[in-house]
N, C-alpha and C positions, 0 to 999 in steps of 0.2 A: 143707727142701723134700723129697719124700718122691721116691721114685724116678717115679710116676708122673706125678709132678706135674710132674718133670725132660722127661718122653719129649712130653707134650703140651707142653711150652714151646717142645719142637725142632720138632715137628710144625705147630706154628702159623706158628711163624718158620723158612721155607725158607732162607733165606739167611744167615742165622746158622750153622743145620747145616750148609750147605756150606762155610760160611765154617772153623768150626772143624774140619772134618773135613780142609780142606786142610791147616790149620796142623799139627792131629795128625802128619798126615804126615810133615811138613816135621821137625815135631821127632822124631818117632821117624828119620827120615832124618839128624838134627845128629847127635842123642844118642848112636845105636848105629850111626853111619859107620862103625867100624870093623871092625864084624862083617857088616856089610850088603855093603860094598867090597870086590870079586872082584880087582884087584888092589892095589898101594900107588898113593897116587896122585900121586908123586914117584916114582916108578922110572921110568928113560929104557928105552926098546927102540928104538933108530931100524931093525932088520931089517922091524917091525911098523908103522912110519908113516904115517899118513894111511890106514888102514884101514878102510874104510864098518862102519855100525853090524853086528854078527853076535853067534851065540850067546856067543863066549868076549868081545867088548868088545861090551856091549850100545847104547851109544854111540860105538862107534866110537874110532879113538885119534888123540889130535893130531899136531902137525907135530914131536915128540920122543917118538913113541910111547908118550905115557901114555894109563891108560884115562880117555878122559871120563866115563864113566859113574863113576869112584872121583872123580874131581873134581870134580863137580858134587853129590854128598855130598857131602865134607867143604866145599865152596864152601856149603853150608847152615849148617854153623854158625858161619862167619865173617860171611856175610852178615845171617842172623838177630840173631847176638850184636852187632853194631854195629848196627842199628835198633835193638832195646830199648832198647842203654846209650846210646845217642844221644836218644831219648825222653826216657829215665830225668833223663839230665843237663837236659835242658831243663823237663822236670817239674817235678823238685825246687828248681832254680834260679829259672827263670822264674817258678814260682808261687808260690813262696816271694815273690820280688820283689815281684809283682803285690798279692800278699796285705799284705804290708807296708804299699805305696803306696795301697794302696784303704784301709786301715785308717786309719794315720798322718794322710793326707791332707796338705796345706801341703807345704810344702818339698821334702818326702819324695817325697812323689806326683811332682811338677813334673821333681825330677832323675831320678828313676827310668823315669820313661815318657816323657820327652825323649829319654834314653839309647837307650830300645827302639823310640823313633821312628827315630833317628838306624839301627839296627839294619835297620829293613823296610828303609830307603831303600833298601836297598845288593842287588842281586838276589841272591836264596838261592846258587847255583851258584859267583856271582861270589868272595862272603864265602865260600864255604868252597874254593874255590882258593885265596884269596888266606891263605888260615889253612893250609892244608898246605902251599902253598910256602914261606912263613916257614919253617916248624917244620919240614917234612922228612915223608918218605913213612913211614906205620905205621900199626897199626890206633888205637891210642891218639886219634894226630893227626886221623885220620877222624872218631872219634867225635865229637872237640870240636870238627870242625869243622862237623858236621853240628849237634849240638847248639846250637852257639851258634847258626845258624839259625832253631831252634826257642823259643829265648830268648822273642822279644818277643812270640808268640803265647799262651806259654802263661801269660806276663805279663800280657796284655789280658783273658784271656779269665778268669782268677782276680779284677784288679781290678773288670774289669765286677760279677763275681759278688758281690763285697764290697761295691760302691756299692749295689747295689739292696737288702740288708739291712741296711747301716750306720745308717740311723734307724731301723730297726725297734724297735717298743716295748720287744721282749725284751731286743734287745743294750743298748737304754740304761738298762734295769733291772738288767740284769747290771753294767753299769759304773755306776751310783750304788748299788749293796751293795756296791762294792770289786774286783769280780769282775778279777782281774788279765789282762792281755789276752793273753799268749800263749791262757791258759783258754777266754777269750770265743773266740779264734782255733781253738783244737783243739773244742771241742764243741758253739761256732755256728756260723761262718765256713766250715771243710771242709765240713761236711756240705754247702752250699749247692752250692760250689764243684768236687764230687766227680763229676757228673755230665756240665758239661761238659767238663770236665778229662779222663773217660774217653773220651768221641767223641773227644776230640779226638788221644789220645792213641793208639788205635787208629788213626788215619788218617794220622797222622803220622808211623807208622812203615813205614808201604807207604810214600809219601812218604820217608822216612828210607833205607829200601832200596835204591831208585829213585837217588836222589843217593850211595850210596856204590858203587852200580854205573859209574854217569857219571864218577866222580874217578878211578876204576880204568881203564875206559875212555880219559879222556883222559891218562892216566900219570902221578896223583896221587895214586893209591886207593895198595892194598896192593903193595909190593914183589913185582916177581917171584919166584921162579916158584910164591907163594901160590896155594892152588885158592881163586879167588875168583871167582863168574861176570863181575862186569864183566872183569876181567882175565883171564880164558879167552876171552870176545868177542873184547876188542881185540888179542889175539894171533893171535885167528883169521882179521883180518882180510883177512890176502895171502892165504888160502887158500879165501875165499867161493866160487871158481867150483871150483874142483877138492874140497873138504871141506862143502859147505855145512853140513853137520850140525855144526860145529865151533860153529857160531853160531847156528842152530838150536836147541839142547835148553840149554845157558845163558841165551838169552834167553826161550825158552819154561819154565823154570822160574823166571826172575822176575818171569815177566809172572803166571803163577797165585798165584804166593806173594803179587803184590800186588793181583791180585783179592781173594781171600781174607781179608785187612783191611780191603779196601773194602767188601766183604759186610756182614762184622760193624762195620764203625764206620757203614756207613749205615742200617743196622734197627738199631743202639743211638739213636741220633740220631733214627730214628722212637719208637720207646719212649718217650725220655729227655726229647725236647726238645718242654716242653710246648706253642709254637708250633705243634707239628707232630701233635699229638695228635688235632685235630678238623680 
């Protein structure tokens, strides 16, 4: 795609450009935290606490005189980094699964998506408290526990994709010349299945952000004194009437970051999803 071809693709679709233009941000803000960040954002000043936003803390400093404004950087690439891997994990697992059970079909199908019934039952929130409390406060545990969330979704939504070309002429032509099936799987099956797999998978990670906010939040997320914005919120809470900006500019930076996926996963999903095409 030649560059111009790129500038009219943005230019038709507003929302995607915006959409990517926050993320831009967000990741030049992960990547280069530490050169962006006026000061560390673990160094205590209590002479300097509770500080209203000014030139030298552009955010303002918390109730242990750190700067928000260096904590709400580096709280980007914690937060960022556990949505993808939390995606990621439920991507490869769940469609993996999916693809199997849609393929296979008999036995396979029945326990696999019984399994990932049993999975929705259970409310997202609920299942990943009850997965960090077992296992203990980390980012690790967040991920999985957010991921496994993501399991049965991305499960359905690969089998779906696989039932609707499992009789197709081609695939049963490729399986009477021999065609071995992981094969039939890697060069018919993905391509089907790659489409909604991306919607889905952009939306799920606003979603995915969203829920590792709330764990931290209710005191499950990441260990203090991590710059993590759920957990810069709910620390900020005793001090709403006196700091309000303490909760302010964390929540108002994950509320754009998860615009910003909603953008681009709802005009990929217009593009993509040929339902939606006319």
């Amino acid at each position: 795609m030649e560059k111009r071809e790129i500038m009219d693709f943005f230019e038709k679709n507003k929302s995607i450009s915006i959409g990517v233009s926050i993320l831009l941000i967000y990741l030049i803000a992960a990547i280069f935290a530490p050169f962006l960040s006026p000061h560390d954002p673990y160094e205590q000043d209590l002479e300097v606490r509770l500080q209203g936003p000014s030139w030298r803390y552009l955010f303002g400093t918390d109730q242990f005189g750190r700067c928000v404004f260096s904590r709400v950087l580096y709280g980007a690439r914690i937060s960022i980094m556990i949505g993808v891997a939390a995606v990621l994990f439920g991507l490869i697992i769940g469609s993996g699964l999916g693809i199997i059970a849609g393929y296979r079909g008999g036995l396979t199908d029945l326990v696999v998506m019984r399994f990932m019934d049993v999975l929705m039952s259970i409310p997202a929130l609920i299942l990943a408290l009850a997965v960090v409390a077992a296992l203990g406060r980390s980012i690790p545990n967040m991920i999985l526990a957010i991921g496994i969330n993501a399991l049965p979704k991305f499960a359905r939504l690969s089998r779906s994709s696989v039932l609707s070309i499992r009789t197709m002429e081609y695939i049963e032509a490729s399986e009477a010349i021999g065609t071995k099936a992981l094969d039939i799987i890697r060069f018919h099956v993905l391509k089907n299945c790659f489409s909604p797999l991306l919607i889905y998978s952009t939306l799920y990670t606003a979603s995915a952000i969203l829920m590792a906010a709330a764990l931290s939040f209710l005191g499950l997320g990441v260990p203090p004194p991590t710059a993590e914005w759920g957990l810069m919120t709910a620390e900020a809470r005793m001090y709403l009437r006196q700091a309000p900006y303490l909760v302010i500019f964390p929540s108002m930076v994950i509320l754009v970051l998860v615009l910003g996926f909603n953008l681009i996963g709802d005009r990929l999903r217009d593009m993509l999803d040929p339902k939606l095409r006319f």
